[in-house]
C-alpha positions as CSV (number, residue, x, y, z in Angstrom):
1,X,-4.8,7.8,-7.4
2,X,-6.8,5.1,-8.8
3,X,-10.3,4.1,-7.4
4,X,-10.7,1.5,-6.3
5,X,-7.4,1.6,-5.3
6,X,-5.4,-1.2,-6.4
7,X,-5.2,-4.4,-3.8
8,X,-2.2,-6.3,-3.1
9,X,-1.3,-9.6,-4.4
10,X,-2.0,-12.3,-2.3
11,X,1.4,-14.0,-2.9
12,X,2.7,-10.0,-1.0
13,X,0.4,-10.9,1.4
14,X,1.2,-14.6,2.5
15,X,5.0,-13.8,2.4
16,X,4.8,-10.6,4.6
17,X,2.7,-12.9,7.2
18,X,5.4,-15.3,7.1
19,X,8.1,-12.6,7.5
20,X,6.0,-11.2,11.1
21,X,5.1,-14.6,11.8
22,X,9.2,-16.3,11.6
23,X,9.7,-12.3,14.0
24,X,7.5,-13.6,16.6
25,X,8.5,-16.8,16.9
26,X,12.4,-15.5,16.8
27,X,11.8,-13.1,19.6
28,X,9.5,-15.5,21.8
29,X,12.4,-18.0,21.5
30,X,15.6,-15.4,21.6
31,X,16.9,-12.7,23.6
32,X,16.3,-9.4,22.0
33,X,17.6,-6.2,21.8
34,X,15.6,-3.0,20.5
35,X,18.2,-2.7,17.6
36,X,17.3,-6.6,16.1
37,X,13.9,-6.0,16.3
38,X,14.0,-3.3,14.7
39,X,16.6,-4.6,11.9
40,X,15.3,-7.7,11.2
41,X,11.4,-7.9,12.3
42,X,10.0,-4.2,11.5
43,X,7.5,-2.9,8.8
44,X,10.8,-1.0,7.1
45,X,12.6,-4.8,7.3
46,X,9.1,-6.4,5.4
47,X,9.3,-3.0,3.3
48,X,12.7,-4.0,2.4
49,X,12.6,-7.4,2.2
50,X,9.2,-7.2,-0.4
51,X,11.8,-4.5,-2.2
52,X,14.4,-7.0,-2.7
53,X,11.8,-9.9,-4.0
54,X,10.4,-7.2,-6.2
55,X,13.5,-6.5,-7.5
56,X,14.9,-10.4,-8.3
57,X,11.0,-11.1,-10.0
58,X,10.5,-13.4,-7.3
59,X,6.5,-12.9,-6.4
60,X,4.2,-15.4,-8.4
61,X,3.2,-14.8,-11.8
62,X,5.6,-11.8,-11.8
63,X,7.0,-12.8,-14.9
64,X,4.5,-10.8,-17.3
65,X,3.9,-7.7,-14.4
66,X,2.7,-4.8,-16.2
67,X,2.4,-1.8,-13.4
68,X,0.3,0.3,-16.1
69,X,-2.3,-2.2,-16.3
70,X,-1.4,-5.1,-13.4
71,X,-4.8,-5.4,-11.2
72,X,-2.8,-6.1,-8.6
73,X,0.3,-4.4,-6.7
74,X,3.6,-6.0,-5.4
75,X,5.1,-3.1,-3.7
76,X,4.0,-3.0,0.2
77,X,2.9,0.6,1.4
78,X,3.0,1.7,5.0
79,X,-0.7,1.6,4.8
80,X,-0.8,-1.9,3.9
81,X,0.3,-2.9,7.3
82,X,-2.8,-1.8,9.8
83,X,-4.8,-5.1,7.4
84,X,-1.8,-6.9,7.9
85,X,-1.2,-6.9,12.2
């Protein structure tokens, strides 16, 4: 574990609000059940989602990400989510 630990980049950060954010504005406008919620507007479906931009190199200035050295971290943890709500 590194202290101080490593802080998100803000890119994670504006993209996850956007995820919650599109959520909320889906279910106030929709008819929901428990299951889409949970599919399509939970943290496992940001976790997910910020997986699969991770994966295709998709965050900004991702290009040259070094995860020995990087002073930031793309990856959202669980914990991540209590500074998100």
């Amino acid at each position: 574990m590194r202290l101080p630990a490593i802080p998100l980049h803000p890119h994670i950060i504006q993209v996850a609000l956007a995820h919650l954010s599109d959520g909320a504005r889906f279910v106030s406008h929709q008819v929901c059940t428990v299951d889409l919620l949970l599919t399509y507007y939970s943290v496992t479906a940001v976790q997910i989602k910020n997986a699969e931009l991770i994966a295709h190199c998709v965050y900004r200035k991702m290009t040259a990400f070094d995860m020995v050295s990087a002073n930031h971290r793309y990856e959202i943890l669980r914990t991540d989510f209590s500074a998100l709500y």
